[in-house]
ZADO-166419 format. One record per residue: x, y, z of N, C-alpha, C, O in turn. Coordinates in pm, whole numbers, padded with zeros to 5 digits, m for minus. Each point is the difference from the previous one (the first is absolute). Layout:
BEGIN
+--------+--------+--------+--------+--------+--------+--------+--------+--------+--------+--------+--------+
!   n.xx !   n.yy !   n.zz !  ca.xx !  ca.yy !  ca.zz !   c.xx !   c.yy !   c.zz !   o.xx !   o.yy !   o.zz !
+--------+--------+--------+--------+--------+--------+--------+--------+--------+--------+--------+--------+
!      X !      Y !      Z !      X !      Y !      Z !      X !      Y !      Z !      X !      Y !      Z !
...
+--------+--------+--------+--------+--------+--------+--------+--------+--------+--------+--------+--------+
REM end
This chain:
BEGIN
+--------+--------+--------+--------+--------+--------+--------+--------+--------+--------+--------+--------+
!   n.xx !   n.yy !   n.zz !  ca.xx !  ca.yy !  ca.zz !   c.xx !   c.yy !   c.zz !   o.xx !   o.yy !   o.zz !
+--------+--------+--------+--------+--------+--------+--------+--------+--------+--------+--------+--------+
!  19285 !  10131 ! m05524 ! m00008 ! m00138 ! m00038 !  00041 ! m00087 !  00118 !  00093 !  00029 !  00076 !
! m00161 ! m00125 ! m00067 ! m00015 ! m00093 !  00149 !  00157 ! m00074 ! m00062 !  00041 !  00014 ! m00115 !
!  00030 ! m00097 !  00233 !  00081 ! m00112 ! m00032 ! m00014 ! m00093 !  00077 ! m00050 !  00018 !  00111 !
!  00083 ! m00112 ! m00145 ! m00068 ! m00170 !  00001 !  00138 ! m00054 !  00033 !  00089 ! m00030 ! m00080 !
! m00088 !  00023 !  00245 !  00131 ! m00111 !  00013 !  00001 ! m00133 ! m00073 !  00081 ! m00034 ! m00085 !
! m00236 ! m00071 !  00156 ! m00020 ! m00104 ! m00076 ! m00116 ! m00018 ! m00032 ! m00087 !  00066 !  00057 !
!  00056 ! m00156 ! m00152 ! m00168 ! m00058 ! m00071 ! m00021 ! m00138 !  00077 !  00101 ! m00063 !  00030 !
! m00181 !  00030 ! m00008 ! m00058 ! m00141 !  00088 ! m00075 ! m00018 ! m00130 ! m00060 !  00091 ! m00058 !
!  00070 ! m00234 !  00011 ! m00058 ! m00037 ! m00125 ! m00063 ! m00135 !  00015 !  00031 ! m00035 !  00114 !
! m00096 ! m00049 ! m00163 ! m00028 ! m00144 !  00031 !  00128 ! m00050 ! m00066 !  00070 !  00062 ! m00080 !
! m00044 ! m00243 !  00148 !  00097 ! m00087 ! m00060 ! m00067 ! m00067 ! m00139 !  00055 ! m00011 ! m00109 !
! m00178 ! m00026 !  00145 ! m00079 ! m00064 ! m00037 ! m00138 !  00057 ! m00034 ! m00058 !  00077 !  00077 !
! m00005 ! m00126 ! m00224 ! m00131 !  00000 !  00025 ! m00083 ! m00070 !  00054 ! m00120 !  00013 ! m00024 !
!  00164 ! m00093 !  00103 ! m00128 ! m00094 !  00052 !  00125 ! m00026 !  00142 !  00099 !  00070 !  00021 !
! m00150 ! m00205 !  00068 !  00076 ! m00018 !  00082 !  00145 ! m00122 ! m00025 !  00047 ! m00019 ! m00112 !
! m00009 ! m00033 !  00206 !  00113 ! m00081 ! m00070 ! m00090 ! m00130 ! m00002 ! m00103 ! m00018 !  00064 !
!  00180 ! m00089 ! m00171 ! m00070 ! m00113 ! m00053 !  00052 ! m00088 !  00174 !  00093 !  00015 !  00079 !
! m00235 ! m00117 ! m00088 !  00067 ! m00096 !  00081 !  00098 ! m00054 ! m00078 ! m00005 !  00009 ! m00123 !
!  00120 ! m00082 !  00198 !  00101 ! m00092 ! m00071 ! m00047 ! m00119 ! m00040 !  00071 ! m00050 ! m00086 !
! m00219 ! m00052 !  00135 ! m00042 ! m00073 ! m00071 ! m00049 !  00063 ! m00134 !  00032 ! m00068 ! m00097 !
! m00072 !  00131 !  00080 ! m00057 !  00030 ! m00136 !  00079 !  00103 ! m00102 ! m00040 !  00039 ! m00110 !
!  00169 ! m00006 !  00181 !  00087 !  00069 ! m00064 !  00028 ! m00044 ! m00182 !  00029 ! m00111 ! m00045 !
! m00049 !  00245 ! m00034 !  00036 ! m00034 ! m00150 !  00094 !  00128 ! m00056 ! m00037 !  00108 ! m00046 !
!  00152 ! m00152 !  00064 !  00099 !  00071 ! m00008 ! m00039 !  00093 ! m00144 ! m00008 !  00122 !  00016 !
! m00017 ! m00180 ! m00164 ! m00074 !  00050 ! m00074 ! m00058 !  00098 ! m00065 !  00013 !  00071 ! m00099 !
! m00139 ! m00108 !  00266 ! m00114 !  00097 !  00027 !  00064 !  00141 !  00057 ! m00036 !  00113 ! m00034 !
!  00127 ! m00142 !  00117 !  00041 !  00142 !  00066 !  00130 !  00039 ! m00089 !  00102 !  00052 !  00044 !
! m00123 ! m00079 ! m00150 !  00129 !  00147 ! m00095 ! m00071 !  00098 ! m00011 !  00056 !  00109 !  00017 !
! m00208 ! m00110 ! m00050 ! m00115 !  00078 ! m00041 ! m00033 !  00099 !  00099 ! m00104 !  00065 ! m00008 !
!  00226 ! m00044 !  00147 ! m00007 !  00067 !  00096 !  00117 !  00095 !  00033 !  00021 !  00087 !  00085 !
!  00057 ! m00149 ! m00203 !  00139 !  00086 !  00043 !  00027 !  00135 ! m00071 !  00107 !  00060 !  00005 !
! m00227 ! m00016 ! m00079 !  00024 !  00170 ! m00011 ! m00081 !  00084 !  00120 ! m00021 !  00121 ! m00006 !
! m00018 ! m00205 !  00112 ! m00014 !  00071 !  00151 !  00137 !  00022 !  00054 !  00005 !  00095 !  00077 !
!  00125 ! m00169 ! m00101 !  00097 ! m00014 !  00033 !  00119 !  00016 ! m00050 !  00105 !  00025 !  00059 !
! m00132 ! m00045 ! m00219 !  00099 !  00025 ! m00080 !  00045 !  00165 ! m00078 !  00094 !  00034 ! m00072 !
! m00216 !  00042 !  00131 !  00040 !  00124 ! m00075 !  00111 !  00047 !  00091 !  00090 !  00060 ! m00059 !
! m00077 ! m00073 !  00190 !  00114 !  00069 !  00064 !  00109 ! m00077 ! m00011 !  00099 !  00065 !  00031 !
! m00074 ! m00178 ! m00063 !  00168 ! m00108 ! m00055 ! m00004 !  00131 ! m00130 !  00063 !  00099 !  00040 !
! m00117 ! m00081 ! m00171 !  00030 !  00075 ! m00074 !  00014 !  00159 !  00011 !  00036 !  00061 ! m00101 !
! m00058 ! m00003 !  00200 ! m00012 !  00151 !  00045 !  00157 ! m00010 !  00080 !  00082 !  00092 !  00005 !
! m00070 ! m00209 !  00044 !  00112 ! m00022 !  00161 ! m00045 !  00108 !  00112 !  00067 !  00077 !  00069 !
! m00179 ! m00098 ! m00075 ! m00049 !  00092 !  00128 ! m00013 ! m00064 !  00146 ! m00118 ! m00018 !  00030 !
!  00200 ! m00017 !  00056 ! m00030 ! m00081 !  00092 ! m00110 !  00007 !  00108 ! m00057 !  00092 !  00058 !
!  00047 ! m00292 ! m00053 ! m00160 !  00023 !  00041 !  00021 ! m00103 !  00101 !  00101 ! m00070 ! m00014 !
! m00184 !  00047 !  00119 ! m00007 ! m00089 !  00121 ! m00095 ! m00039 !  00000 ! m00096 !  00072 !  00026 !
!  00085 ! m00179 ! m00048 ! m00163 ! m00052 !  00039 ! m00035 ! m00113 !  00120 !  00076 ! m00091 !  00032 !
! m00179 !  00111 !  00015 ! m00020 ! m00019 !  00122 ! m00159 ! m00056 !  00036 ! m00080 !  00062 ! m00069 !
!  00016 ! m00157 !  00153 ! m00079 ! m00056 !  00051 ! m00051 !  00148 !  00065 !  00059 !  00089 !  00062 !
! m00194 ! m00107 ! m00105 ! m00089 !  00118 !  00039 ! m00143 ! m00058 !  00062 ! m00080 !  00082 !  00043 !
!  00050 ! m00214 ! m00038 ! m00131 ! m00035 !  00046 ! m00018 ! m00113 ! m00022 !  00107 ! m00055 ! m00025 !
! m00218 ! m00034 !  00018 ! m00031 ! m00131 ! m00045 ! m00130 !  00030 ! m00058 ! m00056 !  00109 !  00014 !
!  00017 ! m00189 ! m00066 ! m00109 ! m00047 ! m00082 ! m00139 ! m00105 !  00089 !  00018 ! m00093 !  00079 !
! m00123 !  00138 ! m00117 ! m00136 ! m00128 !  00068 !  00067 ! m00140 ! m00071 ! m00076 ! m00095 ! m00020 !
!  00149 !  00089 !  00000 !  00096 ! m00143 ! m00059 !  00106 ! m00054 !  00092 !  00060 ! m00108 !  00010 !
! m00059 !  00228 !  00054 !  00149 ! m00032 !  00119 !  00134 !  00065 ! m00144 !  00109 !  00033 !  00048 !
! m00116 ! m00024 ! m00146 !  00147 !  00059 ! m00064 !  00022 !  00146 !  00068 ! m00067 !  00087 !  00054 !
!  00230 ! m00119 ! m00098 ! m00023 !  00161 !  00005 !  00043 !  00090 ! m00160 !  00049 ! m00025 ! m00110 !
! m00103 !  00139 !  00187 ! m00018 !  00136 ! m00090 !  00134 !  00068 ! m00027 !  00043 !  00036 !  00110 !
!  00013 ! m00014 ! m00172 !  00140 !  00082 ! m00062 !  00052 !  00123 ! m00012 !  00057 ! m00004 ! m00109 !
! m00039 !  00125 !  00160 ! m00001 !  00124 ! m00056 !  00123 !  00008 ! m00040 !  00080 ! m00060 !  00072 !
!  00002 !  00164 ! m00244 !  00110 !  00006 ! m00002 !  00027 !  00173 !  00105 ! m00097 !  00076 !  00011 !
!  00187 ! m00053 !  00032 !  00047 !  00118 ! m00014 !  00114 !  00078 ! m00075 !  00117 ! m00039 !  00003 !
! m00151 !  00133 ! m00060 !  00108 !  00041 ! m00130 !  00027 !  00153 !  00061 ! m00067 !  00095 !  00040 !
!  00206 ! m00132 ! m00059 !  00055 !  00173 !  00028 !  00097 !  00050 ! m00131 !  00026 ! m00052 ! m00109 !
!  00008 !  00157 !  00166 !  00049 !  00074 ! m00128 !  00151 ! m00071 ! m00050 !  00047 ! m00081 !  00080 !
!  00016 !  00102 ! m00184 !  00116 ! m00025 ! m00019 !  00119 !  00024 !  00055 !  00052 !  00112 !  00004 !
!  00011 ! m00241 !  00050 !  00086 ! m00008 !  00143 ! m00037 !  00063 !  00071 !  00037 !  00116 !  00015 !
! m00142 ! m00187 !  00066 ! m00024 !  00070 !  00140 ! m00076 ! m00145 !  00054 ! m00100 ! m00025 !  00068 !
!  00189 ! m00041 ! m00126 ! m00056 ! m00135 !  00102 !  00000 ! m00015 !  00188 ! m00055 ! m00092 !  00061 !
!  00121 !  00194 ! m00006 ! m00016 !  00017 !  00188 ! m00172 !  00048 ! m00023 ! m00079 ! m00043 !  00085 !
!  00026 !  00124 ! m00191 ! m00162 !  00065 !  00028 ! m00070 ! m00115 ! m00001 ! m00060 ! m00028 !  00103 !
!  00054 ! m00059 ! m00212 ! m00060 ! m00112 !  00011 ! m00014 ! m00099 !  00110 ! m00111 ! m00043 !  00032 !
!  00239 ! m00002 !  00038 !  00029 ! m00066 !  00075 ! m00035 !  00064 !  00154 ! m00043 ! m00071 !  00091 !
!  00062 !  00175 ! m00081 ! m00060 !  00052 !  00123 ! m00205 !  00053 ! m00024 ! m00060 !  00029 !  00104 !
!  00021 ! m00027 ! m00171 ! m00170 ! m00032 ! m00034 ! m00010 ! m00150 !  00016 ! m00101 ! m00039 !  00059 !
!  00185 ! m00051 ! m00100 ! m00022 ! m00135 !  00014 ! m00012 ! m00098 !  00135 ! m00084 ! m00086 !  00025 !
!  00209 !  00133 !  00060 ! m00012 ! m00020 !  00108 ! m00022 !  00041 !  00136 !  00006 ! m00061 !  00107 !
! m00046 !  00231 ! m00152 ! m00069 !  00082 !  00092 ! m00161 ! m00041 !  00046 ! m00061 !  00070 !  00080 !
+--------+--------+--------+--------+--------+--------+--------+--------+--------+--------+--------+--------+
REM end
């Protein structure tokens, strides 16, 4: 059986809102991209991974195993 230091996951389904058109609202409907690991406590880093033909940028979380937040953090800023 393989083991999985960390998972690279999206932040987001789409990219981030401009702040003119920001609807706070609209983006709760986004937080079980984000919210299943607050309820797991699996720590996660998330991080600017690209931009968008919009100029935004793109989000990836990274999630590592339970307490092992140095794995995360060294994928993050490696």
């Amino acid at each position: 059986m393989a083991s999985v230091d960390v998972a690279i996951v999206p932040a987001l389904p789409t990219t981030a809102p401009a702040f003119e058109g920001y609807d706070l609202d609209a983006s709760i409907g986004s937080s079980p991209w984000t919210g299943v690991f607050n309820l797991t406590g699996l720590p996660v880093l998330t991080v600017p991974c690209g931009m968008s033909t919009q100029g935004l940028p793109i989000g990836m979380q990274i999630v590592a195993q339970a307490f092992d937040e140095p794995a995360a953090l060294r994928v993050g800023v490696g």
